[in-house]
N, C-alpha and C positions, 0 to 999 in steps of 0.2 A: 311098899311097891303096890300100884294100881295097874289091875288087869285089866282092859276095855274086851267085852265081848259083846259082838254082834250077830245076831244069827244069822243063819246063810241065807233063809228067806230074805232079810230085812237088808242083808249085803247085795242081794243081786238086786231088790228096788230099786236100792240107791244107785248100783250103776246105771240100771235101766233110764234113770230119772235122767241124772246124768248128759246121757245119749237123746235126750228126749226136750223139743223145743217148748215144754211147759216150765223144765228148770229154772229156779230162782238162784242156784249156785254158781259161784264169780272165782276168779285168780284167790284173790283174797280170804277163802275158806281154805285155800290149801298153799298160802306162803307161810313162809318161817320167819319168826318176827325179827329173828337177828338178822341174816343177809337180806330177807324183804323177798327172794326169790319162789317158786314152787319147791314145795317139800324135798331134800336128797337125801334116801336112806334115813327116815325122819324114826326118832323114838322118841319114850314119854316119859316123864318123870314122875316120883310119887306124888307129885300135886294134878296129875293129869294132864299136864300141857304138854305140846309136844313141840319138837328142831330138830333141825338135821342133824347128826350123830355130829360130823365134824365142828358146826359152829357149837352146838351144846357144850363140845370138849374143850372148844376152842376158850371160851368163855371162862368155864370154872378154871381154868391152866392161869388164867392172867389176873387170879385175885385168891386170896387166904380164906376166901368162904365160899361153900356151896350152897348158890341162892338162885330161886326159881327167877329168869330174866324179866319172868311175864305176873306173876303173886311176889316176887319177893321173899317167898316162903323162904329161910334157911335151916338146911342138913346138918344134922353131925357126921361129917364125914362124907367122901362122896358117896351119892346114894347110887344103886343101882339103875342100868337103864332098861326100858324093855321094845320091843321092838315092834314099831308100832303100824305092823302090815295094813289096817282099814286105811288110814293116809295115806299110807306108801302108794297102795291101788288107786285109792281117790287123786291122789297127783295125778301119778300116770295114766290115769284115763285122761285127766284137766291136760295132760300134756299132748296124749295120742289127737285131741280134737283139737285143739289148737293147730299142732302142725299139720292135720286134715283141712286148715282152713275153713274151722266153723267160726262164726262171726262171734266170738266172746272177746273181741282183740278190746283194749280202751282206746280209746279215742284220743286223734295224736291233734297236733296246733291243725286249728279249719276244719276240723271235721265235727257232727252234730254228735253228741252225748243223748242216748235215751232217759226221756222224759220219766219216765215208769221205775227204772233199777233204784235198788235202794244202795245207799252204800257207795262203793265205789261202782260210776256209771260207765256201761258199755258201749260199745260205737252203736249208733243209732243205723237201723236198715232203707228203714223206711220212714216219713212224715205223713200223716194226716191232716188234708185241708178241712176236714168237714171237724175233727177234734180238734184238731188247732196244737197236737201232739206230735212228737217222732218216737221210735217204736224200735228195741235192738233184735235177734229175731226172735228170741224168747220171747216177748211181750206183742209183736204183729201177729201171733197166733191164731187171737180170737180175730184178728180184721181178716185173715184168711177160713176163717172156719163160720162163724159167726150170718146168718144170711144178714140181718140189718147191716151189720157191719162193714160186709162185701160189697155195700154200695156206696162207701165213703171213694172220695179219693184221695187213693196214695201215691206219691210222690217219691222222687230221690229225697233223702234229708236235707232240710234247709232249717239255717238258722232264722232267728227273730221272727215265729210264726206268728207272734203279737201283733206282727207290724200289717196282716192281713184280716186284722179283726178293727172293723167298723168301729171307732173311737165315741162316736155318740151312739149307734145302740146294741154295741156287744154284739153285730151278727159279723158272719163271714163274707168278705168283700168278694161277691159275686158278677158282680155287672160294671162293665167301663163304658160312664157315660163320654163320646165320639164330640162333644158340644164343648162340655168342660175338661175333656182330657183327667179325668181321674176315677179311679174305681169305688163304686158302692155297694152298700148293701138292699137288698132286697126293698126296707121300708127307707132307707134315703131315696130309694128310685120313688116310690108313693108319694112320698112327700116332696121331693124336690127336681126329680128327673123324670117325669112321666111322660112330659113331650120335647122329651131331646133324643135323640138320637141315640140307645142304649144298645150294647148288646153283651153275650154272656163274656166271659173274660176269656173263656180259651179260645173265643173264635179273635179275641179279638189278638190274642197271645200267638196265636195261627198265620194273621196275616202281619201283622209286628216280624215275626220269625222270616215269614217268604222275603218281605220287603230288605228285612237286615240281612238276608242272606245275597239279595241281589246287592245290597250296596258294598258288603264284604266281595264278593266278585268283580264290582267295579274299583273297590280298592286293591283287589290284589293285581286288576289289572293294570292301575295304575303305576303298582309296585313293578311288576315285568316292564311297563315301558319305558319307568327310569330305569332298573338296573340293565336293559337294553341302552338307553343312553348313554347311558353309565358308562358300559363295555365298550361302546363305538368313541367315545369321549376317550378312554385310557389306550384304544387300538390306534387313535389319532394322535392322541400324544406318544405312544409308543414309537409309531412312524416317524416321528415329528425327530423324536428323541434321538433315533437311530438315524436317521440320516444327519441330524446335528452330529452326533458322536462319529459318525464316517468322515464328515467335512474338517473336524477337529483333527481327527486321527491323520488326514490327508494333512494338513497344516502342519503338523508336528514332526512327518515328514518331511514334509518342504523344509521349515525349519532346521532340522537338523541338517538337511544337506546343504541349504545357504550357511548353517553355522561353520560345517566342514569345510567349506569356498573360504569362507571368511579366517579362519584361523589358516590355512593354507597362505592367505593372500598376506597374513597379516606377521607371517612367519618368513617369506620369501625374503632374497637379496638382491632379485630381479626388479627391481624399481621400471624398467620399462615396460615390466609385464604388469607390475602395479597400475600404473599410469594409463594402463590400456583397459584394465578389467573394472579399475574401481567405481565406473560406474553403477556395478552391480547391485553396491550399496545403498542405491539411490531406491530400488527397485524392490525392496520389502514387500511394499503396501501391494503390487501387484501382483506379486504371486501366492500372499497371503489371506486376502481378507477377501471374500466372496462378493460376487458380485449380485446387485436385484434386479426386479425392472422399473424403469423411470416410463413416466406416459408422459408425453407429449401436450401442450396445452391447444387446442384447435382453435378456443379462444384468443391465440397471438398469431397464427398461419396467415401468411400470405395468401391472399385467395386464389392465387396462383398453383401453390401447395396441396397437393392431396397426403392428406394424415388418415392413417387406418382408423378404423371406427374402434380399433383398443387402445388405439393413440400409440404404439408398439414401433408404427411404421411412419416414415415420410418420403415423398417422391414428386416430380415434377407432375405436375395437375397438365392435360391436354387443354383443357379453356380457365378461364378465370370465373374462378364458381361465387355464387350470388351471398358473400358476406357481410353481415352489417359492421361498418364502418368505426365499430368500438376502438376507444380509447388505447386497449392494451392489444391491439392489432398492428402489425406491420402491412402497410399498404405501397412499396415499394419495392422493399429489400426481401429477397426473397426467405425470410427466417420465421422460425419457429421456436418457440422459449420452450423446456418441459413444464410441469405443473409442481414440479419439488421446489422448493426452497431453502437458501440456507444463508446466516450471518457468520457461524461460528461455526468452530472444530475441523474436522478433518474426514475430506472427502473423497470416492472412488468409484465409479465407472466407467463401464468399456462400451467402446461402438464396433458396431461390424458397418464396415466399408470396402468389403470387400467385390471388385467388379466396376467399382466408379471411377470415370473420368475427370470429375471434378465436384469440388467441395470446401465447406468450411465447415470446421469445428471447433468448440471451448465453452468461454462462462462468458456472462455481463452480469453488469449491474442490472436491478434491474427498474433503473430511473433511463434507462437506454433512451435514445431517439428513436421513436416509432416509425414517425411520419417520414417523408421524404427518403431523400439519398443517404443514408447509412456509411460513415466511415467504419471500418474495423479496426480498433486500435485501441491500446489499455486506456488513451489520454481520452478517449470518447466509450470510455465502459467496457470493450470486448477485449479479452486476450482470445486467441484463436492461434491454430495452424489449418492449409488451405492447401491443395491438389488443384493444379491446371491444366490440360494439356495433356492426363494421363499417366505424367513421371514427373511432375515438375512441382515439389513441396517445399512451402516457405511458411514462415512463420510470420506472424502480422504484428510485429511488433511498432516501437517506435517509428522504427525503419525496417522495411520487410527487409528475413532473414532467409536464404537460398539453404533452403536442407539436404546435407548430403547422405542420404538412406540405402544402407548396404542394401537392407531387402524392401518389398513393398508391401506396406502394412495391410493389412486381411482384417484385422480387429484394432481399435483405439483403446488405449486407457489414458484417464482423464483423473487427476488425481488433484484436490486443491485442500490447503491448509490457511484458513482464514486469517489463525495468529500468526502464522511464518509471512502471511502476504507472498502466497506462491500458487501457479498454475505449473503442472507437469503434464508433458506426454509422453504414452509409452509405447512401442510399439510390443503388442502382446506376446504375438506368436513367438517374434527374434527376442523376448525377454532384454530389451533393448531397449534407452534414450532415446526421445525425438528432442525435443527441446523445454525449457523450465524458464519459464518468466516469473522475478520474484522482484523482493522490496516493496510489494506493493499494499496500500492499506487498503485490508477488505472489511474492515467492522466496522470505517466510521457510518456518523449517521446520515443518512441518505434522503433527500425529500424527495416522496415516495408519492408524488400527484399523477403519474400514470399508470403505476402499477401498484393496485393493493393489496400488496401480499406482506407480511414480515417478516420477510429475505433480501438480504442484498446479492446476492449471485446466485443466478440461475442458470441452467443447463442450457447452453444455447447450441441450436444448430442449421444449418443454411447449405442448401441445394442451388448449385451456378447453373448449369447446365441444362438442356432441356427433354434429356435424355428419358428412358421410361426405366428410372432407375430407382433402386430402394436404400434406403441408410436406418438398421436396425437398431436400437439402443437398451441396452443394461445401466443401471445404477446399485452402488451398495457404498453404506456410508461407512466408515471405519469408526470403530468408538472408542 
């Protein structure tokens, strides 16, 4: 058995040292070589080494010989332990300033290691530009104590202080010449920058910082005025969103009560009542699919015509206004095409006519006759129905058709299906048939020498009367 004795003088140095920023002592004077940790309840063996009680026991327990872990030495028998109070304190001090937050921690991934520690190295506190060193705070002593010393400058630690020492003559990269955009040393300025532009590195590190801080300002400002976008972009689409989802939701409504009509109608034994309601069927697309707005082409108006300046509106014009006599203008008849187009699929919009004495409404081709007198009639391009006289609606077909209309339309729907070859009209409000001209072909191909659009029916409409009267229009196409 070996006794370690320390005298008390010699024991209180050592803490003092310790406690003291000249210490050279690290983690590693006082871990235990088997768990690697700070000594617990550490004791010694007759070879002098010392471990924690537990791991020492732990050890000899899991083999048939007592052998020093650290010499190798082996006991007859297990040997006594003794308990080895100088370590125990010397931990516990290593442990008390640790959790105190003195700077002995090691140094984790990105952080500087001092330059100076021998052994296992310390987190670095400080760097030196003028030593070209970093420093843990045991070893920055003398640069705080020190008067030469005091005039170095220190820095946060930084790695690769290599990278600031002059390549051709070993000094410290002092001056950024402004000409060539790189830093020198002192005798590169002599020899090679003496009339450029130089000056010392922190001023020049000074105004670097002002400028990157304004351009970081104007990036973050940047950043706010997207994520402002941003917000008004998803507040629009959210509107956007939410009134789609109320239109839908309205729909499915509807829906479900024309489906109610429809299984009622379709379940009945009432065949006169069949007969009377089934036009209802016809009438999907109207009280389903929303309607847009169609604008008006003014480039086809009558100059007789006054069209609003959103093309929204048309009405009898008080003189004949000063229009050039283009190709895709009507100089007669008093009509006006919209600006939409269409060859194919399946069509719907409403007009408000409501307060007019008289009128035409429908589609043409739109190879139509411009010039001159203007027939209405599918065999000359127009399907239409027409108001004369205040009550008196007919249908301009082949041979005009005498419409007999329980109520008087306030609103039109205008509904056409290219592949079916059909025009319908609705009247809105009475959820009601006006009349349906069909068989007829709307895709073939059309020579298209006075109107060049790539559409064969367009939205036509025409004002008889000379009244100071308006004819609104909506479009929405069914998809």
């Amino acid at each position: 058995m070996v006794v370690i004795c320390v005298p008390p003088s010699m024991y209180d140095f050592i803490l003092d040292s310790m406690a003291s920023p000249s210490t050279l002592l690290s983690a590693e004077h006082f871990t235990c070589s088997l768990c690697l940790e700070v000594f617990n309840n550490p004791v010694s063996t007759p070879c002098g080494h010392s471990f924690c009680v537990a791991c020492i026991s732990s050890f000899w327990a899991q083999g048939d010989h007592c052998l020093c872990p650290k010499c190798e030495k082996n006991f007859l028998g297990r040997p006594e332990l003794c308990d080895n109070t100088f370590a125990r304190d010397m931990a516990e001090q290593f442990k008390r300033m640790t959790a105190s937050g003195s700077d002995v921690s090691i140094p984790g991934p990105g952080e500087v290691p001092c330059d100076i520690c021998p052994g296992r190295k310390l987190k670095a506190l400080k760097s030196c530009l003028v030593c070209l060193t970093s420093y843990c705070k045991t070893h920055i002593e003398p640069h705080q104590r020190v008067a030469t010393l005091k005039r170095h400058k220190l820095v946060d630690p930084i790695n690769d202080l290599e990278d600031r020492i002059c390549k051709k003559h070993e000094r410290s990269l002092e001056l950024f010449c402004r000409n060539d955009q790189v830093c020198v040393c002192v005798l590169c300025y002599e020899t090679d920058h003496k009339t450029h532009n130089t000056v010392p590195v922190e001023k020049e590190w000074t105004e670097r910082k002002t400028k990157l801080r304004k351009t970081e300002a104007e990036v973050q400002q940047m950043i706010q005025d997207r994520v402002k976008k941003l917000e008004e972009i998803k507040e629009i689409a959210e509107r956007r969103a939410e009134g789609l989802i109320k239109e839908l939701e309205k729909e499915i409504i509807e829906l479900q009560r024309r489906n109610t009509e429809l299984d009622q109608l379709s379940n009945t034994e009432d065949y006169i009542h069949v007969l009377q309601v089934s036009e209802l069927c016809l009438l999907t697309h109207v009280c389903i699919f929303p309607t847009g707005d169609v604008t008006l082409d003014p480039w086809t108006a009558n100059p007789w015509l006054d069209v609003s300046a959103d093309g929204k509106q048309v009405k009898d014009g008080d003189k004949q206004q000063c229009f050039p006599d283009n190709p895709e203008r009507f100089d007669t008849a008093p009509c006006v095409l919209g600006k939409e187009g269409f060859s194919s699929g399946r069509h719907y919009w409403e007009v408000e006519v409501v307060g007019k004495t008289a009128w035409d409404l429908g589609v043409a081709r739109v190879s139509v006759k411009r010039k001159g007198v203007v027939r209405l009639s599918p065999e000359d391009g127009f399907w239409t129905v027409c108001l004369r006289r205040g009550n008196e609606y007919r249908a301009c077909d082949e041979q005009a058709v005498l419409l007999h209309l329980h109520e008087k339309p306030r609103k039109l729907g205008v509904y056409v299906d290219c592949e079916e070859g059909q025009v319908s009209f609705y009247n809105v409000d009475a959820r009601s048939h006006i009349y349906t001209f069909s068989g007829y072909n709307f895709t073939e191909k059309e020579e298209m020498n006075l109107y060049s659009k790539a559409a064969v029916i367009c939205l036509f409409l025409k004002v008889m009367a000379s009244e100071d009267r308006f004819i609104e229009c909506e479009v929405g196409e069914i998809l």
